[in-house]
Every structure is written in structure tokens, then in C-alpha cells.
Backbone as a printed PyTorch tensor [residue, N CA C, xyz], in Angstrom:
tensor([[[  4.2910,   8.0860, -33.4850],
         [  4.8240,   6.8460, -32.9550],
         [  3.6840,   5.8720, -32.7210]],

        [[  3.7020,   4.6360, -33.0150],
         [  3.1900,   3.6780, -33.0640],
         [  3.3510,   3.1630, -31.6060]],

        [[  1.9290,   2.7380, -30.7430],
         [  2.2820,   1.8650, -29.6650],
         [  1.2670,   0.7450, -29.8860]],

        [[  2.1990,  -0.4620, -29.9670],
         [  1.8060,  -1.7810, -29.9990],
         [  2.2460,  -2.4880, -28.9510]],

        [[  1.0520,  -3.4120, -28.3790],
         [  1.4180,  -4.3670, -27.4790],
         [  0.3380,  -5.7060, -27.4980]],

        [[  0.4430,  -6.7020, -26.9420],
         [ -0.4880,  -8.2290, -26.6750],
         [ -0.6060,  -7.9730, -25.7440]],

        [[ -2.3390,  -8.4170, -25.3490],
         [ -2.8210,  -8.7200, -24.5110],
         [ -2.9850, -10.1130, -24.5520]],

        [[ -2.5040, -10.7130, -22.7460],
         [ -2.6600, -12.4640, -23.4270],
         [ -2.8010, -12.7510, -21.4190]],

        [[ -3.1980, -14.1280, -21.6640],
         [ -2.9790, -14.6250, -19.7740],
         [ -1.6480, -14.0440, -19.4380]],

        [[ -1.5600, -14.1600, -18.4990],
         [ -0.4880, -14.5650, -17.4010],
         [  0.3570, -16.2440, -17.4510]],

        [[  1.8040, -15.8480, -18.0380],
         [  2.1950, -17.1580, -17.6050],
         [  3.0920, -17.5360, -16.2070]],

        [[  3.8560, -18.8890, -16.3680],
         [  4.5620, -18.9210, -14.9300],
         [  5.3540, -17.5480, -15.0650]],

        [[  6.2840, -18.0480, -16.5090],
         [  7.2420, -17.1380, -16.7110],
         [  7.1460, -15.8640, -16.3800]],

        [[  6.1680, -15.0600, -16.1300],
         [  5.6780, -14.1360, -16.2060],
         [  5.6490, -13.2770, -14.4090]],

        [[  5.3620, -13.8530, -13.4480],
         [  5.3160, -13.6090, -12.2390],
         [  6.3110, -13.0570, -11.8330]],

        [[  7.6640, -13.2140, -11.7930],
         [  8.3220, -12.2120, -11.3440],
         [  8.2510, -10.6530, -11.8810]],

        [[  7.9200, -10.5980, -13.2540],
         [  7.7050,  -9.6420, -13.9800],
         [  6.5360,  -8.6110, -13.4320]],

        [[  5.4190,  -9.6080, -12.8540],
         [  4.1340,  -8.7600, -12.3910],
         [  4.1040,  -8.5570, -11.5690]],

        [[  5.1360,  -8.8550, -10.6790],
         [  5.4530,  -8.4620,  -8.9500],
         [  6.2990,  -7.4260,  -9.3540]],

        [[  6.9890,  -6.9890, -10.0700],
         [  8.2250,  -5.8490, -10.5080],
         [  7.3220,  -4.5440, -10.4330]],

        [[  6.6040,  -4.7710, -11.8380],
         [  5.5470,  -4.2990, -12.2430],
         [  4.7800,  -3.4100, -11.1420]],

        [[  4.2600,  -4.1180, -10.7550],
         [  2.9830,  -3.6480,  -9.5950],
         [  3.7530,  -3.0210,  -8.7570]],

        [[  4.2970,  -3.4070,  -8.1140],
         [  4.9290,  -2.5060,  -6.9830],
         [  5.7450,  -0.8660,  -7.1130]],

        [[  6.0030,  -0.9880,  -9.0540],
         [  6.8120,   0.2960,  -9.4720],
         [  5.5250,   0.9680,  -9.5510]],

        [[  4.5800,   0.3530, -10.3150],
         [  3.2100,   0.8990, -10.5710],
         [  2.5910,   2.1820,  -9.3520]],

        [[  2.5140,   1.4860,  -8.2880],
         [  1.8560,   1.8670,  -6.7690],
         [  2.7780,   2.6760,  -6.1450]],

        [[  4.1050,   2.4570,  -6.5870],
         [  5.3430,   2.8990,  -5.8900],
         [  5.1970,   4.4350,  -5.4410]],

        [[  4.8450,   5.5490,  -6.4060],
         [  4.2920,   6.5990,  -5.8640],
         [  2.5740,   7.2300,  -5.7640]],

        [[  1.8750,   6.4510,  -5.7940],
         [ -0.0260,   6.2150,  -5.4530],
         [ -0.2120,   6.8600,  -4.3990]],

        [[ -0.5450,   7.8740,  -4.0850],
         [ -1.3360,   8.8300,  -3.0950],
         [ -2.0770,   7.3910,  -2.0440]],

        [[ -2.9290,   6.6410,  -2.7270],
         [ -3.6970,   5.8780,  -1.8580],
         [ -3.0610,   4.8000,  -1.7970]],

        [[ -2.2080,   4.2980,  -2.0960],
         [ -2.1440,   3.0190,  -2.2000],
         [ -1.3100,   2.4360,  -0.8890]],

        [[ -1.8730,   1.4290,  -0.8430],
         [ -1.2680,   0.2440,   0.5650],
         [  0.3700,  -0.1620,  -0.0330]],

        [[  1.1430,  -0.5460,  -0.9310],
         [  1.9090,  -0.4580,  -1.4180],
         [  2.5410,  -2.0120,  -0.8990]],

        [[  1.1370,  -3.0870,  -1.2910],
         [  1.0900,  -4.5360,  -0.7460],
         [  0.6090,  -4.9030,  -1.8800]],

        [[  0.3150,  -3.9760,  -3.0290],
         [ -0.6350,  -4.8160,  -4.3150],
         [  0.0750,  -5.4270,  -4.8410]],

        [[  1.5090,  -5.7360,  -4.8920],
         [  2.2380,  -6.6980,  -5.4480],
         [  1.8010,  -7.9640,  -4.8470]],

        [[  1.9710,  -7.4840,  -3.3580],
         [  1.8820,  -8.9660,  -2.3740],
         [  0.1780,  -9.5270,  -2.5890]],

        [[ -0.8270,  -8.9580,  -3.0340],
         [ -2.1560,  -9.0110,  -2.5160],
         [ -2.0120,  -9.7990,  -4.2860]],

        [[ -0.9670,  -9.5870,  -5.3390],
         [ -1.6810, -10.1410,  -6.5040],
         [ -0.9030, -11.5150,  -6.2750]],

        [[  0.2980, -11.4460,  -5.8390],
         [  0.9040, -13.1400,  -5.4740],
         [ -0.3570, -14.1080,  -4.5780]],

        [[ -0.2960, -13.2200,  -3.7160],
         [ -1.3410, -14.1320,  -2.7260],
         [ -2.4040, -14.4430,  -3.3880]],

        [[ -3.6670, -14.0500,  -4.0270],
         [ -4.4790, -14.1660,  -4.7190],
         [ -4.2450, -15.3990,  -5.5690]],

        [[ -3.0960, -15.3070,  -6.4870],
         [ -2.8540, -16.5970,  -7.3960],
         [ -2.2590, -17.4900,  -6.1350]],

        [[ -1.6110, -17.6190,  -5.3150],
         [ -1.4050, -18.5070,  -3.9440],
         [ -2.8230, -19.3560,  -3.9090]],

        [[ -3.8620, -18.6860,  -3.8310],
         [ -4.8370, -19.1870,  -2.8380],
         [ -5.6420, -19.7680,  -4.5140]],

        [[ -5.6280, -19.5020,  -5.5080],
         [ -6.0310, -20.2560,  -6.2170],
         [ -7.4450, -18.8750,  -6.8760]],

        [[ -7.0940, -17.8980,  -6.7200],
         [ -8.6860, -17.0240,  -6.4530],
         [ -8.6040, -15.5550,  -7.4210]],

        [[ -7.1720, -16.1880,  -8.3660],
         [ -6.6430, -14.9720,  -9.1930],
         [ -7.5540, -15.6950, -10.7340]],

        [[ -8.8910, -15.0080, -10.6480],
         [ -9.7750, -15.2290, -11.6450],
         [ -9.4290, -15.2300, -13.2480]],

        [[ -8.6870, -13.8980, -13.0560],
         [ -8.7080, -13.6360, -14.6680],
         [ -6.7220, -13.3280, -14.2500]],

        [[ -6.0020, -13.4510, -15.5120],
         [ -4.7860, -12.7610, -14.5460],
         [ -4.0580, -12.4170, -15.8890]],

        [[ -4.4590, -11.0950, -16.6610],
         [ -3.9400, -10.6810, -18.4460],
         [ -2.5660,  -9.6730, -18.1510]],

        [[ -1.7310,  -9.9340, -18.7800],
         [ -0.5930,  -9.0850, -18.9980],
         [ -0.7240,  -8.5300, -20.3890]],

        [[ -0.3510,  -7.2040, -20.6890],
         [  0.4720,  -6.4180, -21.6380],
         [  1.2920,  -6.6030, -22.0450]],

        [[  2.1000,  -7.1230, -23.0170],
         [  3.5220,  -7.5750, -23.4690],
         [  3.4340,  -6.7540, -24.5520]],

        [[  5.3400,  -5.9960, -24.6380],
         [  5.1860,  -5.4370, -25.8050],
         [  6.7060,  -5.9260, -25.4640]],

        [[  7.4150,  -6.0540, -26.9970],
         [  8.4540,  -6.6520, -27.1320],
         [  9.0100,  -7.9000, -26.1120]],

        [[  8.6090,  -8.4900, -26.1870],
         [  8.3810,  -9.8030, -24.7450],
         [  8.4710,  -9.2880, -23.0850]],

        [[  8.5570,  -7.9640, -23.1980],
         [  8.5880,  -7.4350, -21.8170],
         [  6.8340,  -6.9920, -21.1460]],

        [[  6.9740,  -7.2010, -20.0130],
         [  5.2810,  -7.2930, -19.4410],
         [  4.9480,  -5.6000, -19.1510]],

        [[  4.3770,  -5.1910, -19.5990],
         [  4.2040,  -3.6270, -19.0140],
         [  2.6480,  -3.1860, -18.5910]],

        [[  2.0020,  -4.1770, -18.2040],
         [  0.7120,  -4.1080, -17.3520],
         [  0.4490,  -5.5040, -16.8190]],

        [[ -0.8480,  -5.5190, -15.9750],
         [ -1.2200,  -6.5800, -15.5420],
         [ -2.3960,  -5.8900, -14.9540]],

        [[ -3.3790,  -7.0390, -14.8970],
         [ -4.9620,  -6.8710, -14.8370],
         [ -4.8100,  -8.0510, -13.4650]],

        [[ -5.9990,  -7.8410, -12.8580],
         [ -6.6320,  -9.1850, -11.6740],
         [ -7.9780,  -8.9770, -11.7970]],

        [[ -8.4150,  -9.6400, -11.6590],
         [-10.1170, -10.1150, -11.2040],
         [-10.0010, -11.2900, -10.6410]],

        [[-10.8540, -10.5790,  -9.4300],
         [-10.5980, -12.0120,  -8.2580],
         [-12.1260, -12.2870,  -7.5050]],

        [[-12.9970, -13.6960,  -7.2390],
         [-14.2830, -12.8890,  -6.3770],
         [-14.0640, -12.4430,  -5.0240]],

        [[-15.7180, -11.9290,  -4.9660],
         [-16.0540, -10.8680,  -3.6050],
         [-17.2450, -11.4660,  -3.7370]],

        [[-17.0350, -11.5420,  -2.1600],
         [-18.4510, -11.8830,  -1.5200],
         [-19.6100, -10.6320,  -0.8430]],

        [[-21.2310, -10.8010,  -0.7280],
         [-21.7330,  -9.5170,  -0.8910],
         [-22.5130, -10.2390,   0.0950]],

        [[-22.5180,  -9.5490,   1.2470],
         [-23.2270, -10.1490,   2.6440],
         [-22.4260, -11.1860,   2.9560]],

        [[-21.3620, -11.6310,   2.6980],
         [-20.9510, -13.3410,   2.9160],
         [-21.1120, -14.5230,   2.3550]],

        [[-21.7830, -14.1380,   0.8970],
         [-22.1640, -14.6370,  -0.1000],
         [-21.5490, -14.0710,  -1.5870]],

        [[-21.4790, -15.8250,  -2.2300],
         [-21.0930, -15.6420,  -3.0700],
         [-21.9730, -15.4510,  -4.3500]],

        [[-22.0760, -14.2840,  -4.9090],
         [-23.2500, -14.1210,  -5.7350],
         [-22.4400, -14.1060,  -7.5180]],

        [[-21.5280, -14.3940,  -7.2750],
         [-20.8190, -14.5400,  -9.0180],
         [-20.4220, -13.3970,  -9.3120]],

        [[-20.0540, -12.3030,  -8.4290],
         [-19.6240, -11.0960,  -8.6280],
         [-17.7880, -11.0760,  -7.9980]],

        [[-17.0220,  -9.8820,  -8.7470],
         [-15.9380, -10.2370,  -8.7860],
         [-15.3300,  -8.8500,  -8.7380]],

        [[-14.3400,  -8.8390,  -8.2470],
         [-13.3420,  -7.6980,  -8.1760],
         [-12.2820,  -7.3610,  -8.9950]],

        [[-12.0650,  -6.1330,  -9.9850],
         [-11.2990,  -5.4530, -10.5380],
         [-10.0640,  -5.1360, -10.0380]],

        [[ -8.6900,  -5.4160,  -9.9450],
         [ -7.5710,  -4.6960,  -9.0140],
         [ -6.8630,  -6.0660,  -8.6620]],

        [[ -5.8060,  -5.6210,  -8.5040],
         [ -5.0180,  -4.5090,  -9.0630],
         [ -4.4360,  -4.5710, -10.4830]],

        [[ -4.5850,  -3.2420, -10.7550],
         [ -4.2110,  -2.8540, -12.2630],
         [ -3.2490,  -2.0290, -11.8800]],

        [[ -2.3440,  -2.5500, -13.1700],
         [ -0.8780,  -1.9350, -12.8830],
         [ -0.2230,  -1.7260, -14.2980]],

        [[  0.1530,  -0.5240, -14.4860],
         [  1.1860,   0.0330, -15.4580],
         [  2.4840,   0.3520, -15.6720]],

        [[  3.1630,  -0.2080, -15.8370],
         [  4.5570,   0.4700, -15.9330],
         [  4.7250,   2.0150, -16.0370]],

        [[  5.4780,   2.6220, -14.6610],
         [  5.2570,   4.0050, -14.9720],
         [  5.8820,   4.5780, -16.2330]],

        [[  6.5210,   4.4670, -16.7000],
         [  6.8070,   5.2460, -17.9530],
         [  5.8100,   5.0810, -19.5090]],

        [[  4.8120,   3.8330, -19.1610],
         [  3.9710,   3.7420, -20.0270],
         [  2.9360,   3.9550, -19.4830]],

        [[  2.9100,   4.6710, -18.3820],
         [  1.0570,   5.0750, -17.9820],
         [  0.5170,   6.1370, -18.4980]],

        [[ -0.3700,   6.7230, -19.2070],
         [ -0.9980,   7.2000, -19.4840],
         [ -1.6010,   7.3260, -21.1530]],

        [[ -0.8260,   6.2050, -21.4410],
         [ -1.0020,   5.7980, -22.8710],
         [ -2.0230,   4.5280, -23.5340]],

        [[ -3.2840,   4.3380, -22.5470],
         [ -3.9910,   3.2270, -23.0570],
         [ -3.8880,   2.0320, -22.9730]],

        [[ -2.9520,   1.6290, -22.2110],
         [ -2.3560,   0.5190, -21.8490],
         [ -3.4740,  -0.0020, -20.6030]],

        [[ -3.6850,   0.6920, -19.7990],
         [ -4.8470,   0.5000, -18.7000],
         [ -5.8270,   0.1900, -18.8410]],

        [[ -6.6060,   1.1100, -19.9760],
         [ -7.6230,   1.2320, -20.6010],
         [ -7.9770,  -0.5160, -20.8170]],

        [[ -7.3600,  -0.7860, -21.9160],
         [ -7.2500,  -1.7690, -22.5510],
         [ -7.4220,  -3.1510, -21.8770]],

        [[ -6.0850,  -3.1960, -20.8390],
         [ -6.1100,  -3.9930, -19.9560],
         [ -7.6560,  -4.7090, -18.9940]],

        [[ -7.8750,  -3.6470, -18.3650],
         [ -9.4800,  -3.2420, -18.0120],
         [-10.6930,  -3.8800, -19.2250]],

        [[-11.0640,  -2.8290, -19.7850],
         [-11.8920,  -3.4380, -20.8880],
         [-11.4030,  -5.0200, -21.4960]],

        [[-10.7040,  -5.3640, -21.2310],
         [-10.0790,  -7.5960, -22.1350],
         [-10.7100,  -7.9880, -20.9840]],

        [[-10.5040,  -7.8420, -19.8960],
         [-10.7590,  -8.5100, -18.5790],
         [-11.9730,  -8.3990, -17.8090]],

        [[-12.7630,  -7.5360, -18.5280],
         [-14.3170,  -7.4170, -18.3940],
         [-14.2840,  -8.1680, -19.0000]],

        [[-14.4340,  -8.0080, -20.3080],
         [-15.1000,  -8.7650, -21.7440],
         [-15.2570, -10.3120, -21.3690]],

        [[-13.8030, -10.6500, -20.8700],
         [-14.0940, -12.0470, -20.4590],
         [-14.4270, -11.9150, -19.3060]],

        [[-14.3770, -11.6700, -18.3460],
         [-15.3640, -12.0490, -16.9920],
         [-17.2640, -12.1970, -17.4870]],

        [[-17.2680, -10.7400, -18.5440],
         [-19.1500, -11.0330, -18.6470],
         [-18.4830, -12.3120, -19.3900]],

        [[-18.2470, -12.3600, -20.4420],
         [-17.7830, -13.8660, -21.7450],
         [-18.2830, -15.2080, -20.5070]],

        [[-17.8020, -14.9480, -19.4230],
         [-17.9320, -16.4720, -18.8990],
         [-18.7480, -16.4750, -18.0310]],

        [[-19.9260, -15.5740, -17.7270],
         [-21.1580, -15.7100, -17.4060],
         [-21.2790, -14.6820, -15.8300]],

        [[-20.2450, -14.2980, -15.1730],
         [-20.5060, -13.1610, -14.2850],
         [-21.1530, -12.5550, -14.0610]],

        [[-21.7820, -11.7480, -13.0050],
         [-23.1000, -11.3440, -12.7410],
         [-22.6410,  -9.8440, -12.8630]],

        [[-21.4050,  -9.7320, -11.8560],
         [-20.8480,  -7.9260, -11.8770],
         [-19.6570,  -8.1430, -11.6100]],

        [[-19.1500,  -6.7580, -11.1230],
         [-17.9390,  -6.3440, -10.8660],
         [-18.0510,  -5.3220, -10.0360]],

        [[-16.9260,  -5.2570,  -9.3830],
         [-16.4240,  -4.2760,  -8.4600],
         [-15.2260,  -3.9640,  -8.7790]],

        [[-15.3080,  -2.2690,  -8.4500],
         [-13.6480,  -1.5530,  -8.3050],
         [-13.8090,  -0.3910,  -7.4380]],

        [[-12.4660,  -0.5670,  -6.9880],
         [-12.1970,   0.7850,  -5.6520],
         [-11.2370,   1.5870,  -6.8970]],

        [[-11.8340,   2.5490,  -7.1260],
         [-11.0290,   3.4710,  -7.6890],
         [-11.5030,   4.8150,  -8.6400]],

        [[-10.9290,   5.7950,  -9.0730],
         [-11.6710,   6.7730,  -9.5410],
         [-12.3200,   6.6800, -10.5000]],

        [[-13.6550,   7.4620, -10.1370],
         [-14.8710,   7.3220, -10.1620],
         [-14.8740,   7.5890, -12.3510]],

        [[-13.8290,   8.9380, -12.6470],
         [-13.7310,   9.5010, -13.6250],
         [-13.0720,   8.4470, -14.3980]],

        [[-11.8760,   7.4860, -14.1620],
         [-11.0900,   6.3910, -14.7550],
         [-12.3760,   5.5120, -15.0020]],

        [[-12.5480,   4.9960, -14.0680],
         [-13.3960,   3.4120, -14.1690],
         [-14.7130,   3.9780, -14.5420]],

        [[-15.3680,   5.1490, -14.7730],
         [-16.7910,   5.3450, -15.2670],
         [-16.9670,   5.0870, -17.0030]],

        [[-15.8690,   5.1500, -17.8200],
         [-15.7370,   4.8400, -19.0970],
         [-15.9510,   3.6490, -19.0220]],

        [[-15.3540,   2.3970, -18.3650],
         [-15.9050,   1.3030, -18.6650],
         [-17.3700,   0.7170, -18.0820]],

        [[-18.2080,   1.9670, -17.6700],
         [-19.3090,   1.4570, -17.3500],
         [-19.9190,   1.5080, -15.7870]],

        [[-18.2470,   1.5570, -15.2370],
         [-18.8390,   1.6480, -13.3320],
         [-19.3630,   2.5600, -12.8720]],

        [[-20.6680,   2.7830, -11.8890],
         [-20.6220,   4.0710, -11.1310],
         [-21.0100,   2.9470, -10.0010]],

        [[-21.3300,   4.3280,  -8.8900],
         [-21.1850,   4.1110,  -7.6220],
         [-22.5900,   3.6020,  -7.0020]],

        [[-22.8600,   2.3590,  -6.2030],
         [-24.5480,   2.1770,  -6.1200],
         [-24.7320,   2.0810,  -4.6440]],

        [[-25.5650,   3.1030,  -4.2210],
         [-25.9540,   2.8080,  -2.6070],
         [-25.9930,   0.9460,  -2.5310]],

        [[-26.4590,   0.5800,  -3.0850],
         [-26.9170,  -1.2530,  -2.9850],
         [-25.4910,  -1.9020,  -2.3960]],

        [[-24.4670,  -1.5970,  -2.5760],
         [-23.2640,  -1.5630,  -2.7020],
         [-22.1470,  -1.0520,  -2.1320]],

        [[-21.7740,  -1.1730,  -0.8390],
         [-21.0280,  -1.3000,   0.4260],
         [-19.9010,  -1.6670,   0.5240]],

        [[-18.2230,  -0.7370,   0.6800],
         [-17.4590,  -1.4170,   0.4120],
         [-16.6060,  -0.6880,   2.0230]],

        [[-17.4680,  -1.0220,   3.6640],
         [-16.8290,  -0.1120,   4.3780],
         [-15.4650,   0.1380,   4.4050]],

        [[-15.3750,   1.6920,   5.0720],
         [-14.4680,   2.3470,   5.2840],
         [-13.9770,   3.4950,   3.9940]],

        [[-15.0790,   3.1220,   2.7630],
         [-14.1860,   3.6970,   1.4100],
         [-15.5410,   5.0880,   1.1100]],

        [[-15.2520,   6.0370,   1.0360],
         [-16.0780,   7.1950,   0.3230],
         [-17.0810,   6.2740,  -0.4610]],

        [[-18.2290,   6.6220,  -0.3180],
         [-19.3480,   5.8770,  -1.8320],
         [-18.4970,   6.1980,  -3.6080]],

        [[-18.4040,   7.4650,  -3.5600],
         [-18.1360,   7.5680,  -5.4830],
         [-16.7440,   6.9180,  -5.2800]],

        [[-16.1660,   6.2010,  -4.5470],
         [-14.7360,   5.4860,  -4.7810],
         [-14.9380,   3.9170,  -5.2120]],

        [[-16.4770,   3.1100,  -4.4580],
         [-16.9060,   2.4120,  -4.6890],
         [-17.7370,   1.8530,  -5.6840]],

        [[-17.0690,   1.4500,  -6.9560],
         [-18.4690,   1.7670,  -7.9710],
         [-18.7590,  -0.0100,  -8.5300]],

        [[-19.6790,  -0.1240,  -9.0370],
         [-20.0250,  -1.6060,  -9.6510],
         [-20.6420,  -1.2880, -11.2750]],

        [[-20.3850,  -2.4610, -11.5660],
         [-20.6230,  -2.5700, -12.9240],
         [-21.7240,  -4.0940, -13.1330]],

        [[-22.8140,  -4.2330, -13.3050],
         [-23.7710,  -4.8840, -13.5380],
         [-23.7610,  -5.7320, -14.8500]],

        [[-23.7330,  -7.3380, -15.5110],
         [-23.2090,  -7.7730, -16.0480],
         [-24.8730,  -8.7020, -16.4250]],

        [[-25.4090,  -9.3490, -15.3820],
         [-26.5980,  -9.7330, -15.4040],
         [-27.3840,  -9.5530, -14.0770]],

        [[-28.6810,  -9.9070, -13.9840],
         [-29.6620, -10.6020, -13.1060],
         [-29.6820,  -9.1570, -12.4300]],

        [[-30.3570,  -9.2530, -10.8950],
         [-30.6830,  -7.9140, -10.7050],
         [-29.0380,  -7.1910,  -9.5180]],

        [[-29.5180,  -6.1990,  -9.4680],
         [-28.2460,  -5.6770,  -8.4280],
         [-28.2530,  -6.4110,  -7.3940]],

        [[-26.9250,  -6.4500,  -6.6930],
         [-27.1530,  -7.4840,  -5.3440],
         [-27.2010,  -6.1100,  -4.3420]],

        [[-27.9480,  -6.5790,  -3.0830],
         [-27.3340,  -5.0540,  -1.9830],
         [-26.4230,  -5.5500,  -1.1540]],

        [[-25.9780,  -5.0460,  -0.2880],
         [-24.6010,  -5.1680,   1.1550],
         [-23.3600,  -5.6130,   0.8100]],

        [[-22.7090,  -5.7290,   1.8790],
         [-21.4420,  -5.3820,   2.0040],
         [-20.7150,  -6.0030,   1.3240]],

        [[-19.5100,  -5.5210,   0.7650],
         [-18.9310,  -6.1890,  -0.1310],
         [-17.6710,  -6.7070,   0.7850]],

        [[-17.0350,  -7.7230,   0.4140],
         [-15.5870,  -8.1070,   0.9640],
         [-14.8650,  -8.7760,  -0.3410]],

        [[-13.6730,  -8.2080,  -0.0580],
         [-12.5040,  -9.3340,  -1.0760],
         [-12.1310, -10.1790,  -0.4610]],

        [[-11.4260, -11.0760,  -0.7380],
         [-10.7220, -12.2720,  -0.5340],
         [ -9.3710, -11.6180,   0.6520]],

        [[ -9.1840, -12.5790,   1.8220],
         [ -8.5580, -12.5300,   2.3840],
         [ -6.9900, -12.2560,   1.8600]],

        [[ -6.5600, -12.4430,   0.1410],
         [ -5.2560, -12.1250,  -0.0490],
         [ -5.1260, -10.4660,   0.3110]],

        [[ -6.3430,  -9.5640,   0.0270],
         [ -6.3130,  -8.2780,  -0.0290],
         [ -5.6450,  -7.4850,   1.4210]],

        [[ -5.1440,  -8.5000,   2.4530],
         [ -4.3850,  -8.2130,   3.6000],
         [ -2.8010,  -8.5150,   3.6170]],

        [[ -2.9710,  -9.1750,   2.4650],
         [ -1.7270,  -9.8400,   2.1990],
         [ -0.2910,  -8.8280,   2.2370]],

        [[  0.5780,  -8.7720,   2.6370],
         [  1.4910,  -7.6630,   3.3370],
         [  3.0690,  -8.2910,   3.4240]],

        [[  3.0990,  -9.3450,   2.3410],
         [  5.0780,  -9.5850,   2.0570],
         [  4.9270, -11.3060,   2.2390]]])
């Protein structure tokens, strides 16, 4: 069997679809806050939803990517956050993630980004390059949960924060 799908932005049309999405996605997640629907609305709310790629296969949306920035000490150093990534459960484990992930790097370095950040396993997100860097502070989270991915210039050190949508809760 053949699996084909587009990777493309996010349109208007598209938002109810990625709120569906996300929330079925997380719906059974061991870790998850089960607000990443609300944390990806809010994000495009506040204007701070960086990159925002959907999966379409037969005009239906069956992923969605975010990259949003993070500030490192309280500063903004051109570094940016991975998440939430979301799969349609009946198409997860088929590359669809993968994919998603890797477009949404490509263009974040493409448009001059320094790094990236992601909270998530260490074994998933180490294929595209992340591991975990003492320099690199994301309290309250295990270190190997915290990993960065280096894009240019040198590593930044301290604490990392997301954007206030990441409280975002309905």
C-alpha cells in the first residue's frame, strides 16, 4: 500500500481541523497536559505560531507541526520551539511525524534560526538531530527529555521558557 500525503502551511480553512486533530492525537499520551489543542490556537492567537505545516492526504488534515519562539534567560536569542506535533491516531506510526518534523526544521534553519528546542523522547527526536545539553534548562523536565538542536552560532546556556500560550487551558 502506497501512503501519500502534502505537506503545505496551515490555512484558515484548516483550524478547526488542527484543533480536532491535536486533541485526538494527545487524547491517550501518558504525559500529556491534554491543552495542546488549546496551547496551538493560542499560539496562532498571539501571533507567535512560527511555522504552522499540515499533512493533507485526500483534502483531509492528518498531522500538524508548530514552531513557536523561546526565550533562553529572558532573551530572545532566535531559537524556537518544536510542539506540538500531532498525528491522527490511526495514522501514527507511519512517517507522517517524521516528515512533518524534518519540513519544519528545514525551514526554520531555511530562514536563518539559530536552534531549536523539543520536550520529548529522547529516541523519536534524536533522528532529527536533538540530544539533550546541560547548556540547556527546561525546569521541572528530566534533562534526556530536554534536547536542542543547534542550527548556527555558538550554544546558548539557561533557562529556557515558551511563550505564555503554553498555559493556555480552553
Amino acid at each position: 500500500m502506497s501512503i501519500t500525503f502534502d505537506i503545505r502551511c496551515e490555512r484558515p480553512s484548516d483550524i478547526a481541523a488542527i484543533a480536532a486533530l491535536t486533541a485526538a492525537a494527545f487524547l491517550d499520551a501518558p504525559h500529556s497536559s491534554h491543552t495542546e489543542h488549546f496551547i496551538v490556537d493560542a499560539l496562532r492567537e498571539a501571533g507567535r505560531l512560527s511555522v504552522s505545516l499540515v499533512a493533507v492526504e485526500g483534502g483531509s488534515v492528518i498531522g500538524h507541526v508548530a514552531l513557536s519562539p523561546v526565550l533562553i534567560d529572558g532573551r530572545d536569542q532566535e531559537w524556537f520551539g518544536l510542539g506540538p506535533l500531532a498525528v491522527a491516531p490511526v495514522r501514527q506510526r507511519q512517517g507522517i511525524g517524521s516528515a512533518l518534523a524534518a519540513h519544519a526544521l528545514g525551514r526554520l534553519e531555511a530562514s536563518g534560526a539559530a536552534g531549536c528546542v523539543v520536550l520529548g523522547d529522547p529516541a523519536y527526536y534524536g533522528r532529527f538531530g536533538f540530544s539533550a545539553t546541560p547548556a540547556l534548562v527546561l525546569p521541572g523536565v528530566p534533562a534526556p527529555y530536554f534536547q536542542a538542536l543547534k542550527f548556527r552560532g555558538a550554544m546558548p546556556a539557561g533557562i529556557v521558557s515558551f511563550d505564555d500560550a503554553f498555559n493556555a487551558r480552553g
